[in-house]
Structure formats: C-alpha cells, structure tokens
C-alpha positions in Angstrom: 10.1 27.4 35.4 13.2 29.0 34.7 13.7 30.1 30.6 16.9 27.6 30.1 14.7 24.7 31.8 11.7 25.7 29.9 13.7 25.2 26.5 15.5 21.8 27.5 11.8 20.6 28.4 10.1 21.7 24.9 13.4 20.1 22.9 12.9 16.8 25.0 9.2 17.4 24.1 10.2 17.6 20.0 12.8 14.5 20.5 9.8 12.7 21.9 7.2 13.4 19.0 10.0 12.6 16.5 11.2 9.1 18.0 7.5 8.4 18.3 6.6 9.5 14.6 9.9 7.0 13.8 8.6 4.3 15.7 5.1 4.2 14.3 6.6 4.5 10.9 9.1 1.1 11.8 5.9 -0.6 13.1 4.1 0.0 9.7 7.1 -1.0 7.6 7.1 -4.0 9.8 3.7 -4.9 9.1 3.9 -4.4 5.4 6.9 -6.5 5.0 5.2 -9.3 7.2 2.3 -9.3 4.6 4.9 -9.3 1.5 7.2 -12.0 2.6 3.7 -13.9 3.3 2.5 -12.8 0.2 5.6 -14.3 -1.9 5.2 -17.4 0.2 1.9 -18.3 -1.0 2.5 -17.2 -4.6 5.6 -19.5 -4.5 2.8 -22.5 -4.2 -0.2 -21.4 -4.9 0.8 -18.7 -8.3 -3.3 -17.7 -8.8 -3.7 -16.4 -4.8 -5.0 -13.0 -5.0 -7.0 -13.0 -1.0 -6.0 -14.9 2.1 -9.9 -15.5 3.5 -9.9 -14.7 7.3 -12.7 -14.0 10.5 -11.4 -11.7 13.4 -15.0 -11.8 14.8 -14.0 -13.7 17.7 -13.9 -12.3 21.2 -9.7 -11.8 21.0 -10.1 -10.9 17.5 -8.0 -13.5 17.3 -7.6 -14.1 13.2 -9.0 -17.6 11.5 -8.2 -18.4 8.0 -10.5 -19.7 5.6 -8.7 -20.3 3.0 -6.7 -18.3 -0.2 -8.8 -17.2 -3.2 -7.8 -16.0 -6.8 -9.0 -12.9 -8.8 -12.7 -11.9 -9.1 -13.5 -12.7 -13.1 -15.9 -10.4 -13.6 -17.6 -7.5 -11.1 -20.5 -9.9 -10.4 -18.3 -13.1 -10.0 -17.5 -14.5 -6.8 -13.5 -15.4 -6.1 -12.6 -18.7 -6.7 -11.5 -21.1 -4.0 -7.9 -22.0 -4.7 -7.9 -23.4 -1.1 -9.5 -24.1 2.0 -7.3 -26.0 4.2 -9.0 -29.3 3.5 -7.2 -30.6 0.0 -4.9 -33.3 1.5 -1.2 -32.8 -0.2 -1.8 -29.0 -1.2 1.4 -27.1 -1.0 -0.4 -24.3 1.1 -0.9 -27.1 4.2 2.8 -26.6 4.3 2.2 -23.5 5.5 -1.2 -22.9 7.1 0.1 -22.0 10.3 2.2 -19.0 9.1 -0.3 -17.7 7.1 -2.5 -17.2 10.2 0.1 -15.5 12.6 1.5 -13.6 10.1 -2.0 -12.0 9.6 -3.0 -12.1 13.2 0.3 -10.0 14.1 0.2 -7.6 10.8 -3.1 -6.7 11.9 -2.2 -6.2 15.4 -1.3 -2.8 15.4 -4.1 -0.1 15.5 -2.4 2.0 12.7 -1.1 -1.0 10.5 -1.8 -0.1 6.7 -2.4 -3.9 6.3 -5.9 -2.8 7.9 -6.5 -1.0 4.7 -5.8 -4.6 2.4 -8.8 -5.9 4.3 -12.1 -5.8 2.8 -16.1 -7.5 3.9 -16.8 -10.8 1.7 -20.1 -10.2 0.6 -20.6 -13.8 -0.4 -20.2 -15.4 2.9 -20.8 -13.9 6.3 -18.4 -13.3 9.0 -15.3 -13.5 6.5 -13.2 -10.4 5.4 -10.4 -10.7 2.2 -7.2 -9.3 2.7 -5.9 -8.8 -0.4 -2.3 -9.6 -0.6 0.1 -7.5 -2.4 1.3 -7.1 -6.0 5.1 -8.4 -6.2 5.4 -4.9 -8.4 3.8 -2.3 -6.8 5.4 0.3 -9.2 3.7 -1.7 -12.5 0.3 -1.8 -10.7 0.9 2.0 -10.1 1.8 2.4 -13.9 -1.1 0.6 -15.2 -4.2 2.1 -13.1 -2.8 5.5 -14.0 -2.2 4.9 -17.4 -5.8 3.2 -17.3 -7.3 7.3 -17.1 -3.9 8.7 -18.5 -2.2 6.5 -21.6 0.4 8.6 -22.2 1.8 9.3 -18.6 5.5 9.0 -17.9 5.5 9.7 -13.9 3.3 10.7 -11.6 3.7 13.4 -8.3 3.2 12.0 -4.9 2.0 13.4 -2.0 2.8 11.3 1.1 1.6 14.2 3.8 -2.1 13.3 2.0 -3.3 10.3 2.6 0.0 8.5 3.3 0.5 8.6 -0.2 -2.0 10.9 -3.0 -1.0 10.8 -6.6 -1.2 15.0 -6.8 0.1 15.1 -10.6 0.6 13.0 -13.6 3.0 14.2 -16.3 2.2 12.9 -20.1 4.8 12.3 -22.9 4.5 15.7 -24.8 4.7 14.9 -28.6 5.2 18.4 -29.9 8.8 18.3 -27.9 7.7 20.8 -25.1 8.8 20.2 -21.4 6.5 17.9 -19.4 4.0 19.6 -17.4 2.2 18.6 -14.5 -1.8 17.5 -14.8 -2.8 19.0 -11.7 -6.2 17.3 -10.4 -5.5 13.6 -12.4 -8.8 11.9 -14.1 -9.1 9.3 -11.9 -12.5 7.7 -10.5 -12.5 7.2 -6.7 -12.1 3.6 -6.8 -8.9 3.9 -9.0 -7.5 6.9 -6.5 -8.3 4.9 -3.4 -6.0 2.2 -4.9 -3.4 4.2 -5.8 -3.2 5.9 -2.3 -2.7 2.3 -0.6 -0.2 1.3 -3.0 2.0 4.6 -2.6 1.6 4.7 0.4 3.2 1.3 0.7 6.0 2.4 -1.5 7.0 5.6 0.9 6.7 3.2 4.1 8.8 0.2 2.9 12.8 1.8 2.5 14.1 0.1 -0.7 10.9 1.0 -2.4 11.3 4.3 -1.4 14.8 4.4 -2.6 14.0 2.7 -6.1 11.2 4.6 -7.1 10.8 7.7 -5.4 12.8 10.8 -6.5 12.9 14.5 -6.0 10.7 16.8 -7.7 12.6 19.0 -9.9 13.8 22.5 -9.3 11.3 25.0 -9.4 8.2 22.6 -9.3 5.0 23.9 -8.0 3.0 21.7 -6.0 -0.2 21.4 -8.3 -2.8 21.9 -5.1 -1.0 24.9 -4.0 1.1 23.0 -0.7 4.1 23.9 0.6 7.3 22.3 -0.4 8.0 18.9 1.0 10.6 16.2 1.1 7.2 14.2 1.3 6.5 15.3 -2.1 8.1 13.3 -5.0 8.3 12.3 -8.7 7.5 8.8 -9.1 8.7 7.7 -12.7 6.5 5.1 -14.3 7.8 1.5 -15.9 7.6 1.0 -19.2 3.8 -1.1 -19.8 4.9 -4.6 -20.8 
C-alpha cells in the first residue's frame, strides 16, 4: 500500500471511531431522555413514584411491569405499592402501556446507562426496580456531597472515569483564602456509586451539560494526577433549600 493511500485509509479509520463514539453517545442520551420524559409522566399522576417494578426474565427479555413503588422508609422497609395495574380509575392505567415500551426500548441497547437505574427486588422474586430519575439531578448531586462535605460549593468531574467520577470537592473557605480542591472526597462507596450515575447522566444529556457543567479554571491541577481534559469540569453546586 502506497504511503498517500495508507494515510487516507488510517483518517477514514479515525472518522469511523469518532462517528461511532458519536453515535453511541446519541443512543445513550436517547435512552436517558426516554426514561425522564417517562419519569415526569408518572410523577405528573402518581407524585410519591420512586421505582417502576418490572421482569425481563422472559425468553425475549421482553420487559413486564409490575407496578410503580414509592421511597424505601427505612433500610429494612420494603417500598410501598403505589400501584399495580389493578386499582380501576388510577391515573397510571392511563398510561400503562407507555410505561412498558418506554422501558423495554430504554433498556434495549447493550450500553444504555438506564441498565445502571436497575436494581434486584429482594422482596419478591423475579422482579428488578428501575429507579426513575430525580427531576433535579444537580440538587441530588448537591445534597449527597454535602451529606460527607457541608460546606462544599462545587465539585470536579471526571467524565473519562466512570462516565462521570466526582475527582474534587471545593469547600467555602472562611478565612477568605482561594478555594482549593479536596483531592480524594470522603465519600462511602454507596454515596460515590450514586454520584457517578447521576454525573454521568448530566455529561450525556446536552442541556444538562450546558447548565451545569463548566470549565475548570486556569491553572487547575487534576487532583489524581490525569492529564487535562475537556472531559474534566467544575460542577457548581445549588444552593441547599
């Protein structure tokens, strides 16, 4: 292979890699903004939903819903059924088809972050909660960090790591010196897992992106030691209500 052909061949190669990057990034907004607009549509009738109950253990993993469930009260409480289909005149029956292939199709793809939102139901078998998603993702962010970190203002994200790590947290400084990064946040497993889906979410979907995501400033060093990124950005928090 002549050098000129060789070169044409490894650019078409990169344009490939790149459109399909592009694509699978479209797919996974897609997916996410299927499960919010599904999400604000049972909200809109049913204000407590917190799960959609569903089974994909059929032989087409086709998806069945069970019903929609509100918040576990305490770690040892089971979710209480806010419906199952059955109550004749419930505002969800309006909808019960769309709440199935919405989820059937959000799950669909193999690399659809609404795969993460799904979780086993240990109270009942052969049922899985997907856990629909807060109308503020930004205020959920806010309050788990602030949960290990009262007085942060904004956090560093990392969406090469994980699809979205919280790297950083930078905390109001009282004695009037410049915010610093806290490299290596306090957080417990359970609280960073959470925060990775939920970033992760907010670099996928555009107008998230655009709202809350903003460039690091000049001469910031990534607190794990990584190269510079445009996938690495300040996140500034909401005020706690």
């Amino acid at each position: 292979m002549k050098p000129a052909t060789h070169d044409a061949v490894a650019i078409l190669a990169q344009q490939r890699e790149e459109l399909a990057l592009a694509l699978r990034r479209a797919e996974q907004a897609h997916c996410l903004g299927i499960i919010d607009h599904l999400a604000a549509k049972i909200r809109a009738r049913c204000p407590e939903a917190v799960y959609v109950a569903i089974d994909r253990s059929g032989e087409h993993r086709a998806v069945t819903v069970h019903g929609v469930l509100g918040e576990q009260p305490s770690p040892l409480g089971a979710c209480p059924w806010l419906w199952d289909g059955t109550e004749t005149g419930h505002p969800l029956n309006e909808i019960d088809s769309d709440i199935t292939l919405d989820i059937e199709y959000a799950l669909l793809p193999p690399t659809s972050p609404v795969r993460a939102l799904v979780q086993h139901n240990m109270s009942m078998d052969d049922c899985w909660l997907l856990e629909l998603p807060p109308a503020d993702r930004a205020a959920c962010v806010a309050e788990l960090i602030r949960g290990h970190h009262p007085a942060a203002t904004a956090v560093i994200v990392d969406g090469r790591a994980g699809g979205g790590r919280v790297v950083g947290v930078i905390e109001e400084q009282r004695d009037g010196k410049v915010p610093a990064p806290v490299a290596r946040p306090r957080l417990s497993s359970a609280c960073d897992d959470a925060l990775t889906r939920l970033v992760a979410q907010v670099f996928l979907l555009p107008p998230l992106a655009d709202r809350h995501l903003m460039p690091v400033p000049r001469g910031f060093a990534h607190p794990h030691g990584s190269s510079a990124s445009d996938q690495v950005r300040l996140m500034p928090l909401p005020p706690t209500a």
